[in-house]
C-alpha positions as CSV (number, residue, x, y, z in Angstrom):
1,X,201.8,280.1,124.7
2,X,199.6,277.9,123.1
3,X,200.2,274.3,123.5
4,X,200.6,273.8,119.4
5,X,203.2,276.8,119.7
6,X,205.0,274.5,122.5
7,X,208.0,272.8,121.0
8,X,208.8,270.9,124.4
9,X,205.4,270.4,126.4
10,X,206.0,271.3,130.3
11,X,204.1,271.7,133.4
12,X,204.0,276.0,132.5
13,X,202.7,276.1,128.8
14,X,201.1,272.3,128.6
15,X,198.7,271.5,131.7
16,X,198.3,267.8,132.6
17,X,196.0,266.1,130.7
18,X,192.8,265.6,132.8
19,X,190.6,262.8,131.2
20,X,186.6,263.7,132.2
21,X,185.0,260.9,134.6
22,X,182.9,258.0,132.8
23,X,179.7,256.8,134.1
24,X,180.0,252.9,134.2
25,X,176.9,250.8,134.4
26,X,176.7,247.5,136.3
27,X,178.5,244.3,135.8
28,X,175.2,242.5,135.6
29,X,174.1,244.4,132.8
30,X,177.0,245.6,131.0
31,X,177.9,241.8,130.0
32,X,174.4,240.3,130.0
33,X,171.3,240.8,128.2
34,X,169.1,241.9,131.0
35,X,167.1,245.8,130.1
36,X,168.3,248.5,131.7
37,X,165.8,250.8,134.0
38,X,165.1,253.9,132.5
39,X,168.0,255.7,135.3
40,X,170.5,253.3,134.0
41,X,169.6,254.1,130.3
42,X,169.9,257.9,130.8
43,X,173.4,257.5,132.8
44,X,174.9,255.2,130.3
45,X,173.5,257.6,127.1
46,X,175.1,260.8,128.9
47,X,178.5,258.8,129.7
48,X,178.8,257.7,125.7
49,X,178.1,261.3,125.2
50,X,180.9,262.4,126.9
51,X,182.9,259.9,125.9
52,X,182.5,261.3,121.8
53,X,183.4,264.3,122.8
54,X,186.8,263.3,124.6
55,X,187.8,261.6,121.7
56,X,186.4,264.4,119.2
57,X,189.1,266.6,121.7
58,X,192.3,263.9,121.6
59,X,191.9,263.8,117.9
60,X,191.8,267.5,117.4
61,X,195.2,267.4,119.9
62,X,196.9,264.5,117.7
63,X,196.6,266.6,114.5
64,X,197.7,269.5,115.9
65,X,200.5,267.6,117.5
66,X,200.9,265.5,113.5
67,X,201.0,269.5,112.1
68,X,204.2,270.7,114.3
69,X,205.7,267.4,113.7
70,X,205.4,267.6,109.7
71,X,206.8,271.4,110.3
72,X,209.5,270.7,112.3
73,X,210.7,267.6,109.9
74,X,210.4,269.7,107.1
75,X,212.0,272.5,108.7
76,X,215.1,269.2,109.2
77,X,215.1,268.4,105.7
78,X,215.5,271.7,104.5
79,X,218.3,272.4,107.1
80,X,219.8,268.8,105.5
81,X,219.5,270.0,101.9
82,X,221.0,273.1,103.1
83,X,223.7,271.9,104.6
84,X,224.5,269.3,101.2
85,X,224.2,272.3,99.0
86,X,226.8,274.5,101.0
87,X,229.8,271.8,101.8
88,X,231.2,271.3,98.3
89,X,231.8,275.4,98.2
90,X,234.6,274.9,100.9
91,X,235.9,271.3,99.6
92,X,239.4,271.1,99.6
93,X,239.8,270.1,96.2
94,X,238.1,273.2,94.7
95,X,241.1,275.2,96.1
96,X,243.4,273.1,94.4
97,X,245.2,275.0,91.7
98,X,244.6,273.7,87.9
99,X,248.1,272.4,87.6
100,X,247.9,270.3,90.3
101,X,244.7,269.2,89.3
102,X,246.2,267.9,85.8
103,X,248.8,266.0,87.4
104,X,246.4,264.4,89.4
105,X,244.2,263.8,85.9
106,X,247.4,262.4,84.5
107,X,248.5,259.5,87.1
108,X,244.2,258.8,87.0
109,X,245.2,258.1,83.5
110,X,248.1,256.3,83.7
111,X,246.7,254.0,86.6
112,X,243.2,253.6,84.6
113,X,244.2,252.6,81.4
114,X,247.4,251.3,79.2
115,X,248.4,250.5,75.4
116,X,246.1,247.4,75.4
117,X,242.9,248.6,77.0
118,X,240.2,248.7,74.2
119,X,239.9,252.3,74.7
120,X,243.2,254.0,76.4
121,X,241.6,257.5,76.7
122,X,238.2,256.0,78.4
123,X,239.8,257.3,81.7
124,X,239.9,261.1,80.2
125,X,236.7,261.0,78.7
126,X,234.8,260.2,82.3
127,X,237.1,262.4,83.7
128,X,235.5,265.3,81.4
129,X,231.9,264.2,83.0
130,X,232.3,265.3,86.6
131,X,231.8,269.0,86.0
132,X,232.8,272.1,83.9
133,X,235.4,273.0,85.2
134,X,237.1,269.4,85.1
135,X,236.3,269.3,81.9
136,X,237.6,272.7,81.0
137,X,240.7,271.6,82.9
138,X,241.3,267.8,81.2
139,X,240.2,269.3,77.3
140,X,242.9,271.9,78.0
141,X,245.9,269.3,79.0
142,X,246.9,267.7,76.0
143,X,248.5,264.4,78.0
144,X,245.7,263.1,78.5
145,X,245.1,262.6,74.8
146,X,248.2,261.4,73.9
147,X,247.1,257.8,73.6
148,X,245.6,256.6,70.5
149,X,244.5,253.0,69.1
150,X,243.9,252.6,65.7
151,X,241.3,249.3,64.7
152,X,240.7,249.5,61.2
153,X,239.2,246.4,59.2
154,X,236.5,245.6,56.9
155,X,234.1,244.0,59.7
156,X,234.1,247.3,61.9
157,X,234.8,249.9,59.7
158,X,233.3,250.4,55.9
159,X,234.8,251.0,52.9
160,X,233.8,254.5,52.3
161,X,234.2,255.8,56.0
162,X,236.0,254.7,58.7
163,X,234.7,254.6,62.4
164,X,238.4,255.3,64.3
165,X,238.6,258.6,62.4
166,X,236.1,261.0,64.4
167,X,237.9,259.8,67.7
168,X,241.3,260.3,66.3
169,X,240.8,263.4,64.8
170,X,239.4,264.6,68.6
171,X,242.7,263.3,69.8
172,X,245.0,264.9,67.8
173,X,243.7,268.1,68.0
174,X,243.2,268.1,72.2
175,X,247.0,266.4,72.4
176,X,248.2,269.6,70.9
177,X,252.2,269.2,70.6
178,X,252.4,266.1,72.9
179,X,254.3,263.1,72.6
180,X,252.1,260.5,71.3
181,X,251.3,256.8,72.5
182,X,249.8,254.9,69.2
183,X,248.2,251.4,69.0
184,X,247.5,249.7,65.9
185,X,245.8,246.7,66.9
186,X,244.2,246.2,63.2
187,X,244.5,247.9,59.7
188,X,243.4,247.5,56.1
189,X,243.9,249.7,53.5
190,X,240.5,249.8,52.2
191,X,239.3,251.4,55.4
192,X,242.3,253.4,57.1
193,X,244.6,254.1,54.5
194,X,243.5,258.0,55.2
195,X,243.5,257.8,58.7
196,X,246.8,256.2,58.5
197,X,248.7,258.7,56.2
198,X,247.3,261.8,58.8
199,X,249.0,259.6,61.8
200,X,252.1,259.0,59.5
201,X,252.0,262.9,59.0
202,X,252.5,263.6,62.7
203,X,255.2,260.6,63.2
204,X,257.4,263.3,64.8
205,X,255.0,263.4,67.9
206,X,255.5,259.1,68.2
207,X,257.1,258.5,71.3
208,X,255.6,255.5,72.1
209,X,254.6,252.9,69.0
210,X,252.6,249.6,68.9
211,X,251.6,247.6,65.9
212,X,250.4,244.6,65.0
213,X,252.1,244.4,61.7
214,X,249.7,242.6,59.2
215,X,250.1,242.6,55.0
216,X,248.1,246.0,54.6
217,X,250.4,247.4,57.2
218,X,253.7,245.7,56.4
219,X,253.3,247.6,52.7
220,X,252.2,251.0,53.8
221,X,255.0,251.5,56.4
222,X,258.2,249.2,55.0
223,X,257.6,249.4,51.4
224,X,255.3,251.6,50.0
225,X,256.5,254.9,51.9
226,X,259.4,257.6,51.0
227,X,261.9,259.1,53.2
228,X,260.4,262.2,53.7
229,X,257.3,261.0,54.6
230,X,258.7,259.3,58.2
231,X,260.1,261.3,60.9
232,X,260.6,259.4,64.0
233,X,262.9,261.7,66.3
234,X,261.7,261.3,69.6
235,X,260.6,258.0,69.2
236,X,261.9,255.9,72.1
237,X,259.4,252.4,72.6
238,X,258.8,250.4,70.2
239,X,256.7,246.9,69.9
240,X,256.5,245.2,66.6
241,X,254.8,242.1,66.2
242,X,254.4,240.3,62.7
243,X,251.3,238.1,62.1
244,X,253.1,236.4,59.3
245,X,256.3,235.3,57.9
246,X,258.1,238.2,56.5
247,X,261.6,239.6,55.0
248,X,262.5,242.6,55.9
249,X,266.1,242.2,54.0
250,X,266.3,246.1,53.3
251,X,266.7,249.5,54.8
252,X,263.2,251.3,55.2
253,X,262.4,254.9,56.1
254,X,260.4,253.7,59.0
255,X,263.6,252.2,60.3
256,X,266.1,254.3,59.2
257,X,263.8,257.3,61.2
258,X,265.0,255.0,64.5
259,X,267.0,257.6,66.1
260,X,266.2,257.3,69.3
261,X,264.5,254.2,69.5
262,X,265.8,252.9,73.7
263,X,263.1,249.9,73.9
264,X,262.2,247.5,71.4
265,X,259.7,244.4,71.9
266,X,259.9,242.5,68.4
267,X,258.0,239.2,67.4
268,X,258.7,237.7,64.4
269,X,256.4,235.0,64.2
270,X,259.2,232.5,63.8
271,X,261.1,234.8,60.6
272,X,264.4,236.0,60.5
273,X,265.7,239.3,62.0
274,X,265.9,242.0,59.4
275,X,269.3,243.3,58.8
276,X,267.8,246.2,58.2
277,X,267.8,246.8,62.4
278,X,271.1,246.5,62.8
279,X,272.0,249.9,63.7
280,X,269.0,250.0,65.9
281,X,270.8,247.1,68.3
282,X,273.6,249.6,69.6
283,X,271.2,252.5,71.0
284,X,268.7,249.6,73.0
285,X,268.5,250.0,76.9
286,X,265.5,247.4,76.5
287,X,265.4,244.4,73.9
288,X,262.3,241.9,74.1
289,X,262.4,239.1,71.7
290,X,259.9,236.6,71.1
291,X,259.8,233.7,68.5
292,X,262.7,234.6,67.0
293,X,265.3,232.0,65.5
294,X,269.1,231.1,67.6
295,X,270.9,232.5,65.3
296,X,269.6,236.0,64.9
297,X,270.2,236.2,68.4
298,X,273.2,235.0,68.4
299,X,273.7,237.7,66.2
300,X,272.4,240.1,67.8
301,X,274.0,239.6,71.4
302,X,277.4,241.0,70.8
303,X,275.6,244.3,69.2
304,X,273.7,245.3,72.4
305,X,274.7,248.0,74.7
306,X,276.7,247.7,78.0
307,X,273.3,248.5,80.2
308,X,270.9,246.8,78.0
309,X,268.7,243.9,79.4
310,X,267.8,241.4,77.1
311,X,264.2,239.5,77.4
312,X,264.1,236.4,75.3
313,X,260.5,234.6,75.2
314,X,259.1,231.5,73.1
315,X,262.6,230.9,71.3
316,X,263.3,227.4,70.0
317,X,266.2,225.9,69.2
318,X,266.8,225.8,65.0
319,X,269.1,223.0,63.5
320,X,272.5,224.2,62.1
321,X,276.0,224.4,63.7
322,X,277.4,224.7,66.8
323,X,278.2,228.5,67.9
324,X,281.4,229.7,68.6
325,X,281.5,232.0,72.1
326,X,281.0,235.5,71.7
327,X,281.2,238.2,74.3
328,X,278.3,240.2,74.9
329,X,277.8,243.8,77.6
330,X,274.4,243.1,78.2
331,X,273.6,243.6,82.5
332,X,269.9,241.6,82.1
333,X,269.6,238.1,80.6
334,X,265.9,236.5,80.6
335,X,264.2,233.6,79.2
336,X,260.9,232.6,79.4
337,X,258.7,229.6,77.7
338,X,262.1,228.6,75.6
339,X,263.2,225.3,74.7
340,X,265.7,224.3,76.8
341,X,268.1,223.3,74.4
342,X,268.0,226.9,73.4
343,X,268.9,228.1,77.0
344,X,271.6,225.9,77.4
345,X,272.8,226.6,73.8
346,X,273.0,230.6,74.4
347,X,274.6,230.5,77.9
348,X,277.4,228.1,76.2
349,X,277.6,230.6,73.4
350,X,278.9,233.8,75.2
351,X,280.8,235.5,77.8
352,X,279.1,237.9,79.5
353,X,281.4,240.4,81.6
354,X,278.7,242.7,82.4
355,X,275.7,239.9,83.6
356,X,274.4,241.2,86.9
357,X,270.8,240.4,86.1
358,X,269.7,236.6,85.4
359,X,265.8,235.5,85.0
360,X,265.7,231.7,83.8
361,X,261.8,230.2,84.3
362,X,260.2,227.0,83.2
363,X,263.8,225.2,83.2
364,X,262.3,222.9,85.0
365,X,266.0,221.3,85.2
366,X,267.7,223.3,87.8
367,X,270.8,221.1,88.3
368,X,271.6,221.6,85.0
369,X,271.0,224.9,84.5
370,X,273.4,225.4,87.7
371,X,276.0,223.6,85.5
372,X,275.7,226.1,82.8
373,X,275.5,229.2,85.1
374,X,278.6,228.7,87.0
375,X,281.3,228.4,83.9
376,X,279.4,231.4,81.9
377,X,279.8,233.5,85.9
378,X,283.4,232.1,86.1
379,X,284.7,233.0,82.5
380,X,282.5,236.1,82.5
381,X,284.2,236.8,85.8
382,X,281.0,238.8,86.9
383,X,278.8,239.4,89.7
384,X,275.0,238.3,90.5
385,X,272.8,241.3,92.4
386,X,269.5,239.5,90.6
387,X,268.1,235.9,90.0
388,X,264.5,234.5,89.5
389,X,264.6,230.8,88.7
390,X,262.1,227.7,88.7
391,X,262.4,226.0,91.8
392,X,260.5,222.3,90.9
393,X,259.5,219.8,93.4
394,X,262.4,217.9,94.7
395,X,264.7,218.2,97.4
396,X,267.9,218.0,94.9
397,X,266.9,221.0,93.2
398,X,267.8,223.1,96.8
399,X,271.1,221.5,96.3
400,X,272.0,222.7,93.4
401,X,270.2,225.8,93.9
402,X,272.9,226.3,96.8
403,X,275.8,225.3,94.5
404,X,275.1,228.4,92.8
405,X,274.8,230.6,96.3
406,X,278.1,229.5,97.3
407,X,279.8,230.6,94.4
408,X,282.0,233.4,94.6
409,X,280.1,235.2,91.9
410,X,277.2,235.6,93.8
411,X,278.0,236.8,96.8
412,X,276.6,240.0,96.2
413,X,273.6,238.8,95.3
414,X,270.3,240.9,96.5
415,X,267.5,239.8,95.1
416,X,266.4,236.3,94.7
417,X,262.9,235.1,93.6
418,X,261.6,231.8,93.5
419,X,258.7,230.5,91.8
420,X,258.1,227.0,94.1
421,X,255.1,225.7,95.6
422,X,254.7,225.9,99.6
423,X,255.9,222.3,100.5
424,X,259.5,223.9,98.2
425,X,259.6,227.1,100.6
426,X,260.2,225.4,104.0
427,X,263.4,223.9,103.4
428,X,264.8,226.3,101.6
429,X,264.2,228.9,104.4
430,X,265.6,226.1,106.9
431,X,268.6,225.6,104.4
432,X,269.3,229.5,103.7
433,X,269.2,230.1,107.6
434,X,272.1,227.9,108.3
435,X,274.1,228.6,105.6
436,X,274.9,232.2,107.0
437,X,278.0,232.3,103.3
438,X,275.6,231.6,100.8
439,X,274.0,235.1,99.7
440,X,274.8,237.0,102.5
441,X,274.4,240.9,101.4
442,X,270.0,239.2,100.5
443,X,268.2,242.1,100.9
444,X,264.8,240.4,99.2
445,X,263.4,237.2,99.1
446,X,260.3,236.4,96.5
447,X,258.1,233.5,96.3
448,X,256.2,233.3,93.3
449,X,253.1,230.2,93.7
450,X,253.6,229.7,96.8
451,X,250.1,230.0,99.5
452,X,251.7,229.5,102.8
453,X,254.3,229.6,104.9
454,X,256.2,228.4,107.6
455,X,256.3,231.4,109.9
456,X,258.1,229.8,112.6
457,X,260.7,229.1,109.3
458,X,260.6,232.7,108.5
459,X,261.0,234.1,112.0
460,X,264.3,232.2,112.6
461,X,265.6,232.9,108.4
462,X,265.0,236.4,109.3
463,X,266.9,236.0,113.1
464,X,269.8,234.7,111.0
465,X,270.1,237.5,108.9
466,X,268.9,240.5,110.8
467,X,269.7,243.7,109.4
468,X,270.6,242.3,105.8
469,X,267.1,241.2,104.8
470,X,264.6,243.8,104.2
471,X,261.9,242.7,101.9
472,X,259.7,239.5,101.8
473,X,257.7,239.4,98.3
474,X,255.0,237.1,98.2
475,X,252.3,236.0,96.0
476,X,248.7,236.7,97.0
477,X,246.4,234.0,97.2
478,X,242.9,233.8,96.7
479,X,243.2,237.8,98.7
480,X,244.2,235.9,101.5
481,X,247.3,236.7,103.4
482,X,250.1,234.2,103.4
483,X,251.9,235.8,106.2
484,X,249.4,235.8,109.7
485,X,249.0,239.3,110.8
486,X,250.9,238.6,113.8
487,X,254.2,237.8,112.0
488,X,254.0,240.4,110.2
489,X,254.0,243.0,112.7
490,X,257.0,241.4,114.4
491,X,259.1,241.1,111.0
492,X,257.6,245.0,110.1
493,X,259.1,246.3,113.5
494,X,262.4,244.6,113.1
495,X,262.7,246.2,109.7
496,X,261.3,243.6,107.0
497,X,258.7,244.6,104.9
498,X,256.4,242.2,103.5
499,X,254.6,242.9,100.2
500,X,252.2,241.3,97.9
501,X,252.5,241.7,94.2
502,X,250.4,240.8,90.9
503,X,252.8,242.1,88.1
504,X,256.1,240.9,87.5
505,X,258.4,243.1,89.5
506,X,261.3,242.1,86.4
């Protein structure tokens, strides 16, 4: 074998390397000036001789050696490439059947995008640029098209052609027969008054509705539309939000079509309630109500369902006379960003037999809100499971706070959240662990602003109540873990979990 054809050079196929002998001349005139006899000339000429061709024979041996390295590192890339080509032919996910694959496609969507995103089906549409058969598979599952936001106003779209309607037309054709999620975000009737009437003309698909209810709008759906032009039977969320003050005093087709309507988020920009809605406040599992006046809701209370929860958010308190109680079956009760006039005014104003649910935050007052609490929980003669309240920065405020865990209405209490800050969580734990009455079937504990803890607290609140308390919700801060890694391990092993949440888990 040759030694170029040797892939591994050994003593058989590659003999040592035997470098020919050099003539060296003398010291004295190798580094001097001094002539060289004519002996010592012909010596030194007939060792640089041989010294050319030695070199003329290692470079002829390093390119041979350069060629079978190339070869061999090209034969390694092309094994590489092979080997990248072939894998994806036996991925798993090719073997997954197509209706898998769509449910997959769908929770993609779901977790990618919602209502509010500027484009809610940007998720489907990259999801349609991986390959053909993906694409084939998401262009053939109507769901993922069910989601549709309408902007339509003189600055983005012109008079004579409007920009959403290439998209929506796309939609509604790949959606097929599915339910469909609309946004209308903006609207004028120079621009989308087409677009509109072909959306209006599949209202039985709407099962899911947004719209940001400006004048162009407010006409077009509430006053210049017949009955038999709105169909709304499977329509079960609803958010209305007025930009302007409005009087919506009589029955509409769009609201008459509310059959099925289960969840309603309504701002009225400070305007009254329409009448018109009053059927609507009976079928309501979910109410939302922002900026709305006390006595529509006052109004509106005693209508409500047995198992509706009832979000109230930016209310203020309106001069007029004092309300009278009135019972109301709601189970969820929440105010956010109201007056608290308006708090105190509503839980003086009814009887609530049904309450299990109670969400009170930025009444910043929490003796008094205690005060109010315990006579509507004691006429009501009902019982706690939930409560979120504001916990503010002084040591009277766990006092009261524990008024309302002794009472007998909460003792079957099993969610509290707090929104404190750190210094506020210390002696609270301290306080809940010797108080072994107040709460005692608390299976979750929350802490909302709060970016540390007293583990040593925590160890010995969870030693008081082992086996009752199971979860530990905290607020990430700055993605840095409040609870050490250490204590969490312990707590996880003797059966408390410890989470970290962003959204509002109400």
């Amino acid at each position: 074998m040759d030694r170029v054809q040797c892939s591994a050079p050994c003593t058989v196929h590659c003999p040592s390397y035997q470098p020919q002998r050099l003539h060296f001349c003398e010291e004295s005139i190798l580094h001097s000036n001094e002539a060289p006899t004519e002996h010592q000339r012909r010596d030194v000429q007939r060792s640089i001789g041989d010294a050319y061709q030695e070199l003329n024979s290692i470079q002829n041996e390093l390119f041979e050696l350069q060629c079978a390295i190339t070869r061999i590192q090209s034969r390694e890339i092309a094994l590489h490439n092979f080997i990248f080509d072939h894998s994806p032919v036996i991925a798993p996910i090719r073997r997954i059947p197509n209706e898998i694959l769509c449910e997959i496609f769908s929770h993609c969507v779901q977790s990618g995008t919602h209502m509010n995103a500027p484009n809610p089906s940007g998720m489907a549409l990259t999801l349609t640029l991986v390959c053909r058969k993906w694409r084939r598979v998401a262009l053939g599952y109507p769901l993922l098209w069910r989601k549709l936001r309408l902007q339509c106003t003189p600055q983005t779209c012109l008079p004579g052609f409007c920009f959403c309607e290439p998209r929506s037309w796309l939609h509604l054709d790949r959606s097929a027969a599915a339910p469909l999620q609309i946004a209308i975000d903006a609207y004028s009737s120079a621009t989308g008054k087409r677009l509109l009437d072909v959306l209006l003309s599949h209202s039985y698909r709407w099962a899911d509705v947004s719209l940001n209810v400006t004048v162009d709008l407010y006409r077009e759906l509430f006053m210049n539309r017949i009955t038999a032009e709105i169909d709304l039977p499977i329509l079960k969320r609803l958010s209305l939000r007025f930009m302007y003050l409005n009087n919506l005093e009589h029955p509409t087709p769009f609201l008459r079509s509310l059959t099925a309507l289960e969840d309603l988020t309504l701002d009225m920009a400070g305007s009254r309630i329409s009448s018109a809605l009053l059927p609507v406040w009976s079928q309501l599992r979910h109410c939302a109500l922002r900026t709305c006046q006390l006595e529509d809701i006052l109004r509106v209370l005693p209508l409500l369902r047995g198992d509706a929860s009832l979000a109230l958010t930016s209310c203020q308190t309106t001069a007029g006379p004092r309300p009278t109680v009135r019972t109301t079956l709601v189970s969820s009760l929440s105010f956010a960003d109201c007056d608290e006039v308006f708090v105190m005014t509503i839980l003086q104003a009814i009887t609530a037999p049904r309450l299990t649910k109670i969400r009170a935050l930025d009444f910043l007052n929490t003796g008094k809100l205690v005060e109010l609490l315990l006579p509507l929980l004691a006429r009501s003669d009902c019982n706690l499971t939930h409560l979120c309240l504001d916990l503010p920065y002084t040591t009277l405020a766990i006092s009261d706070l524990f008024l309302l865990l002794d009472s007998p209405h909460t003792k079957s209490l099993l969610d509290l959240e707090l929104r404190c800050m750190a210094i506020m969580s210390t002696p609270f734990m301290e306080a809940l662990s010797r108080r072994a009455n107040a709460a005692p079937q608390l299976r979750a504990l929350a802490f909302r602003g709060c970016v540390a803890l007293d583990e040593g607290g925590l160890l010995d609140l969870h030693a008081k109540r082992k086996g009752v308390l199971r979860e530990l919700w905290l607020t990430e801060a700055l993605n840095m873990p409040v609870v050490s890694e250490p204590t969490r391990q312990v707590l996880s092993a003797a059966g408390v979990e410890v989470v970290y949440f962003h959204a509002d888990p109400y």
